[in-house]
C-alpha positions in Angstrom: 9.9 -16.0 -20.9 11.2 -14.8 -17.4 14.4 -16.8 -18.1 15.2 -15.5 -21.3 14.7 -12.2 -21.1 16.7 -12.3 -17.4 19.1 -14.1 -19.0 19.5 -11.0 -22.0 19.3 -8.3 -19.7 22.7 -9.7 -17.8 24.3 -10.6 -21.2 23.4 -7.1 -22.8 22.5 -4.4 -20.5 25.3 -2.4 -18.2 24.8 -4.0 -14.7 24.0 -0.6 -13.0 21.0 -1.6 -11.2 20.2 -4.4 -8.7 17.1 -5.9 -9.6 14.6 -7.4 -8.6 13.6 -11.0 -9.6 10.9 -11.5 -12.2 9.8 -9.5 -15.6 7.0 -7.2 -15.1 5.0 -6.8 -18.1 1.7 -5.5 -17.4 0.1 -2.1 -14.8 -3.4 -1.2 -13.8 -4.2 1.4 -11.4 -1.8 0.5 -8.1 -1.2 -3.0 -9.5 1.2 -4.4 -11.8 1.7 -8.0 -12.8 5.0 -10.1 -13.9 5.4 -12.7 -16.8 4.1 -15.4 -14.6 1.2 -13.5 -13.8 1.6 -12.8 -10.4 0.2 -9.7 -9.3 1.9 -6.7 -6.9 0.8 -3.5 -4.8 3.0 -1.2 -6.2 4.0 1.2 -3.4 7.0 2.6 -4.9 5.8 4.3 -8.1 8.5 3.8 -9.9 10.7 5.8 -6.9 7.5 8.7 -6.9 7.4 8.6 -10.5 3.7 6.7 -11.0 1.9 9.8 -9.6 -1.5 8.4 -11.6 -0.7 4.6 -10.7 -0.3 2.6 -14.1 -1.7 3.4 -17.7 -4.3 5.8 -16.4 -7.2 6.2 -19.0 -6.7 9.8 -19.2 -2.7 10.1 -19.8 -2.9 7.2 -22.0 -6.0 8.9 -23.9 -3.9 12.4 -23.9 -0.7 10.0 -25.6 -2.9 8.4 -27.8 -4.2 11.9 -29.2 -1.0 13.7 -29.6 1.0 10.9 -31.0 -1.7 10.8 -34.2 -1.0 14.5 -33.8 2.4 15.6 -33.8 5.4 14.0 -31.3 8.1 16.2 -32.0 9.9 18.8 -33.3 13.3 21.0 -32.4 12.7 23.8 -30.1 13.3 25.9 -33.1 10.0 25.6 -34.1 6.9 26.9 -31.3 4.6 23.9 -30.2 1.1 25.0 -28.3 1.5 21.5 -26.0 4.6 23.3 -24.6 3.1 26.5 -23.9 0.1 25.2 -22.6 2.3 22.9 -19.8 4.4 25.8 -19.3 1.6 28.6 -18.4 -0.3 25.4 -16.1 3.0 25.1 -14.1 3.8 28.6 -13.9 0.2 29.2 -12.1 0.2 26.2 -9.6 3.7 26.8 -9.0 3.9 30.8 -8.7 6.7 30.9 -10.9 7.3 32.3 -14.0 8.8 30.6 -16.9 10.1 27.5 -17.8 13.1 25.4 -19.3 11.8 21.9 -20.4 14.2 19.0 -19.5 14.3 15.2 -20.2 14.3 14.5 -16.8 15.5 15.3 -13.2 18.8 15.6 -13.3 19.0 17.3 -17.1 16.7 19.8 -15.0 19.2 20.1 -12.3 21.6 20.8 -14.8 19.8 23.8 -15.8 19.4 25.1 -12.8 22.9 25.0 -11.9 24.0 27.0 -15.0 22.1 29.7 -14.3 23.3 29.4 -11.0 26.8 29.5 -12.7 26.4 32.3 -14.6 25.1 34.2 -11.9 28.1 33.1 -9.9 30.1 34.7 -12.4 28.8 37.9 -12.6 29.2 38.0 -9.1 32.8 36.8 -8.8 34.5 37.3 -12.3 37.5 35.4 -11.1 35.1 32.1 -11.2 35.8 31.7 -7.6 32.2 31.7 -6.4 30.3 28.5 -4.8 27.4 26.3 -4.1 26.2 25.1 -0.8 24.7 21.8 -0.7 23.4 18.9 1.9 24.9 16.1 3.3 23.0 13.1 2.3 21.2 14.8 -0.7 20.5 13.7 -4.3 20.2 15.6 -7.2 21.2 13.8 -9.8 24.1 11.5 -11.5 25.5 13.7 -14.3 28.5 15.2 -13.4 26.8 18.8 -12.3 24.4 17.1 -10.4 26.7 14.6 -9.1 28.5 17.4 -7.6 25.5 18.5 -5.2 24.6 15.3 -4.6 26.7 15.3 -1.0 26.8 11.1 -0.6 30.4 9.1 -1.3 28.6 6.5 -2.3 27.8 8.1 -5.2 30.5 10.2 -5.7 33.8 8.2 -5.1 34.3 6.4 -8.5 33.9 9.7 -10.7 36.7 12.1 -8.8 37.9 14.5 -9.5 34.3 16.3 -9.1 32.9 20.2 -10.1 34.7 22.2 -7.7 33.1 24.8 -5.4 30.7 23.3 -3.5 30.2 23.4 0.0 28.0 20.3 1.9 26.5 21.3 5.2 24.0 19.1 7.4 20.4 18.9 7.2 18.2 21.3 9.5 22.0 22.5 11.4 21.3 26.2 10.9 25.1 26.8 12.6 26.7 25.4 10.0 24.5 26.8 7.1 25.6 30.9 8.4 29.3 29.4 8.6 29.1 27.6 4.9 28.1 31.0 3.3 29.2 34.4 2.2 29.2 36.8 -0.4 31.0 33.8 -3.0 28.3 31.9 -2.6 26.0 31.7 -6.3 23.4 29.5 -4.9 21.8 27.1 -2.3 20.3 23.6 -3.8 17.9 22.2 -1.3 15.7 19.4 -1.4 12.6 20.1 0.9 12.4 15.8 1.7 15.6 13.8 0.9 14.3 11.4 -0.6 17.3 9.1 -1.1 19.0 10.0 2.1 16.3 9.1 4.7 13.7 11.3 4.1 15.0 13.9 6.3 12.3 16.4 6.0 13.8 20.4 6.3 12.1 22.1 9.0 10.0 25.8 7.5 12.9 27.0 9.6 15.5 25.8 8.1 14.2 26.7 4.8 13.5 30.2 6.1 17.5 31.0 7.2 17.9 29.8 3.3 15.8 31.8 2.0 16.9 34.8 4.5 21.1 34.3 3.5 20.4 33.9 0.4 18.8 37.4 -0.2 21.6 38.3 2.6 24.6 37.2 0.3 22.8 37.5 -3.2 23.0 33.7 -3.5 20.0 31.7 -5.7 17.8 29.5 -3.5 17.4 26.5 -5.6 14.3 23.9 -4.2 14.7 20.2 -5.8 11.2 19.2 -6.2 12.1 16.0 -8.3 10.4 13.8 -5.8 8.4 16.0 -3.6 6.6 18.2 -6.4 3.4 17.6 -8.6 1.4 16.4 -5.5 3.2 14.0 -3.4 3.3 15.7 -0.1 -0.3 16.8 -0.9 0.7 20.0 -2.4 1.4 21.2 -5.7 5.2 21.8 -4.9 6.4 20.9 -1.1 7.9 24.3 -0.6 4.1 25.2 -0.6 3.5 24.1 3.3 5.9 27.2 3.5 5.5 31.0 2.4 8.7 30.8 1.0 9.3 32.1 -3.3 12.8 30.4 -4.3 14.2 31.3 -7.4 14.6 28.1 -9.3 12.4 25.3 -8.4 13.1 21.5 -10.5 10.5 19.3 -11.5 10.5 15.4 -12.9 9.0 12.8 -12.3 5.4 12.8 -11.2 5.6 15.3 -14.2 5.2 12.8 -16.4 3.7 10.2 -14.3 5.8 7.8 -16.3 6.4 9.5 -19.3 10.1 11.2 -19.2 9.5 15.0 -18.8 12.2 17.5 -16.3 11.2 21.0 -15.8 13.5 24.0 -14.2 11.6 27.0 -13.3 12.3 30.7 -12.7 10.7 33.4 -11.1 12.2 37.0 -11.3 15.9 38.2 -11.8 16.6 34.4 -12.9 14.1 34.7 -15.8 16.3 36.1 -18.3 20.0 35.1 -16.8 20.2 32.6 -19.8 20.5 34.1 -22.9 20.0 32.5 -26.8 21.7 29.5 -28.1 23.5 29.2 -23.7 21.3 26.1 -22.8 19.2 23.9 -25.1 17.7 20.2 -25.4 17.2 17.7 -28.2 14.2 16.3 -26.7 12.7 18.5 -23.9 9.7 20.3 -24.4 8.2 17.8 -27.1 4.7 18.3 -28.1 4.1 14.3 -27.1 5.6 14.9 -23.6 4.1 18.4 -22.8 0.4 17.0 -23.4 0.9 13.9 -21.6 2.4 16.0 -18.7 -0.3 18.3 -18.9 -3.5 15.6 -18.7 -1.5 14.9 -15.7 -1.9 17.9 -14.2 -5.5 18.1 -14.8 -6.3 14.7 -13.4 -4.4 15.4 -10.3 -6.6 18.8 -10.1 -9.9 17.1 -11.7 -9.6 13.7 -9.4 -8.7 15.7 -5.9 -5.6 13.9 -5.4 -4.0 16.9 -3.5 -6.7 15.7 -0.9 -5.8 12.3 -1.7 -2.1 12.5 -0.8 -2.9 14.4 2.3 -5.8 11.7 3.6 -4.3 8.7 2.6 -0.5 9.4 3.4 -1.9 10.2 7.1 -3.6 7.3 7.4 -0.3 5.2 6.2 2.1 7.5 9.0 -0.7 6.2 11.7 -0.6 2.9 10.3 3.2 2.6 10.0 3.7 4.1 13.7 1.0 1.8 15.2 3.1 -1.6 13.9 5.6 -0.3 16.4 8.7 -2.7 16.5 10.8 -2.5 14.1 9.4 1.0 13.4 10.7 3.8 15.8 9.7 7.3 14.0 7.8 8.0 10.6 8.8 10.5 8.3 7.9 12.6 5.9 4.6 14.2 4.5 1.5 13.3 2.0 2.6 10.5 0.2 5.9 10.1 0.8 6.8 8.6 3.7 9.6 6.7 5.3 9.7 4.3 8.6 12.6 4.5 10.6 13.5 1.0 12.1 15.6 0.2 14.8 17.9 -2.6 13.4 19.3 -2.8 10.0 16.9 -5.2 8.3 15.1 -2.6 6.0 16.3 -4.4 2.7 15.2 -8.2 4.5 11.9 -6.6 4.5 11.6 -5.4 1.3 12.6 -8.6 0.3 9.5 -10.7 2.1 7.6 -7.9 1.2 7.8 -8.5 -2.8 7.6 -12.5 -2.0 4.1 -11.4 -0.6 2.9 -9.2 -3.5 3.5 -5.3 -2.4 6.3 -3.6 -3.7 8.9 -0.9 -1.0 12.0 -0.2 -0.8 14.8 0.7 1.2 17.1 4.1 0.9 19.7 2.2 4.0 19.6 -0.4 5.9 17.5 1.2 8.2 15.2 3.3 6.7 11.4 2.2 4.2 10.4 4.3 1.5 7.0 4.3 0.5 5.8 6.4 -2.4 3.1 4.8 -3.7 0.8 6.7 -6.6 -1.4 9.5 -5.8 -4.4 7.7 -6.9 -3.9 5.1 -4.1 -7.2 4.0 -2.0 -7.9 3.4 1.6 -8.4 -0.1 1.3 -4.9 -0.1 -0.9 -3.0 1.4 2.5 -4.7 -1.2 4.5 -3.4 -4.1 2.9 0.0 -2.6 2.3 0.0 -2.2 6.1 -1.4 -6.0 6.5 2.1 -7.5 4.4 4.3 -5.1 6.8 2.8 -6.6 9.8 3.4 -9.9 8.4 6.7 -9.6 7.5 7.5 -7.9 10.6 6.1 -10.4 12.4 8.2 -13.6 11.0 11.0 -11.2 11.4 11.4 -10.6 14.4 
């Protein structure tokens, strides 16, 4: 089987990912198994997607109800699975309402038209701007591509969106100097998660929040990766007192199952008007239940608690291997090790050869995002294969 279906996937699927050998076919809990029936500690999650580990009996209960229900409809016609998701996330997020998405960067999207239209408003001649981060992601549609501040991404679709500004990470200096009263909006993601898991300092955040009420600009938080629980809060924003005006959700949304969300909260409720932004698929009754049975088991299982306990105990851990690993990032559940040579992708490599399952944002740096669910005894033996590895390393 692995051969074959290896052997379609290069003759009939675009070559835009690099994968990894074997054809996984089966998931339980933290665990998923390949064709050959060799089984893996999945710490990656499906990059923080997972947040319930694999075919959790509640989600897949919650599926199996709505789809003998009803899956889907347009947005012309009022579902209550929709509602229902959208008043839950309005009251663990504090925000108010809510414009379902496909996915993270269809969310994005959203959030940088109303930022756009706002713009406008501001500066009729269309000469307004955005201010993003060096080393951020938010996406691979063109919009999104745009804020997303990394050449490596960006080179081969030039010319991009114009108007946006990329400043450095936690450099307050050049944050004052990047804005004025042109600027429509900040986009800021509280961990970058795909450029090192630079975590923003509450500072940081707080001079954002400050110029943008200084230079009516929209603070925009990306909480694609951090949100739903994986820094042990609801939204990572949360460890701060800080109310932006558009927050975007994905991912652990769904725990699997493709959901995006942009939120609002105040004057950005009503900057989009009727017929200005739409979706074919967002918002589907089959999505919004699954999304919400997530939400409940995150609240009804403690896995706030969860993310918090066990993504300590995996910093400590990490930080006691020492060598390689020179500084531990992050917070909760999503974490990253530092190393000190560039071998991060040889170790993700031994890694999957002895069953767990990381990966690496640079040659230097180890993500681990495992699910929420993940157990004590799960962050031991992840911890056992890094100290392996490391050790025949080197």
């Amino acid at each position: 089987m692995r051969e074959e279906i290896e052997q379609l996937d290069a003759k009939h699927i675009l070559p835009t990912y690099k994968r990894q050998p074997g054809v996984f076919v089966r998931g339980k809990g933290a665990r998923i198994w390949d064709s050959e029936g060799k089984e893996y500690l999945d710490f990656l999650a499906g990059i923080a997607v997972d947040a319930l580990g694999h075919c959790h009996p509640a989600m897949v209960a919650a599926m199996h109800e709505q789809a003998q229900t009803l899956i889907h409809t347009s947005n012309h016609l009022l579902t209550e699975p929709q509602v229902r998701l959208a008043e839950k996330l309005c009251q663990i997020t504090g925000m108010d309402r809510v414009f379902f998405a496909n996915d993270g960067t269809t969310a994005v999207e959203c959030a940088l038209k109303i930022a756009k239209k706002h713009g406008l408003s501001k500066c009729p001649d269309g000469h307004y701007e955005f201010v993003s981060l060096h080393r951020s992601f938010h996406g691979r549609t063109l919009g999104a591509l745009a804020a997303t501040a990394q050449e490596k991404y960006q080179k081969s679709f030039r010319p991009l969106i114009p108007g946006f500004r990329y400043v450095t990470a936690n450099n307050e200096l050049e944050l004052h100097a990047a804005m004025n009263k042109k600027t429509a909006a900040v986009i800021v993601e509280p961990i970058q998660g795909e450029g090192g898991l630079t975590t923003m300092s509450p500072e940081y955040l707080c001079s954002i929040r400050e110029l943008c009420d200084t230079n009516d600009a929209l603070m925009i938080v990306d909480e694609v990766q951090t949100g739903m629980g994986r820094t042990g809060f609801w939204l990572a924003i949360h460890r701060t007192k800080i109310q932006p005006d558009l927050v975007v959700l994905a991912k652990a949304l769904g725990s699997g199952f493709p959901i995006g969300a942009c939120l609002t909260r105040g004057r950005t409720n009503l900057i989009l008007e009727s017929g200005e932004h739409g979706s074919t698929f967002g918002g589907s009754a089959l999505a919004c239940a699954t999304a919400f049975s997530v939400l409940n088991t995150i609240e009804g299982e403690g896995l706030l608690q969860n993310a918090q306990e066990r993504g300590y105990e995996l910093a400590q851990g990490l930080l006691a291997i020492g060598d390689p690993i020179i500084e531990v990032r992050g917070h909760g559940l999503m974490r990253g090790a530092i190393l000190n040579r560039p071998i991060a992708r040889d170790i993700v490599r031994a890694c999957l050869d002895r069953g767990l399952i990381i990966n690496a944002t640079d040659e230097t740096t180890l993500r681990f995002v495992p699910p929420l669910i993940i157990s004590s005894d799960e962050v031991q033996e992840c911890l056992r294969v890094l100290r392996a590895v490391m050790g025949e390393l080197g």
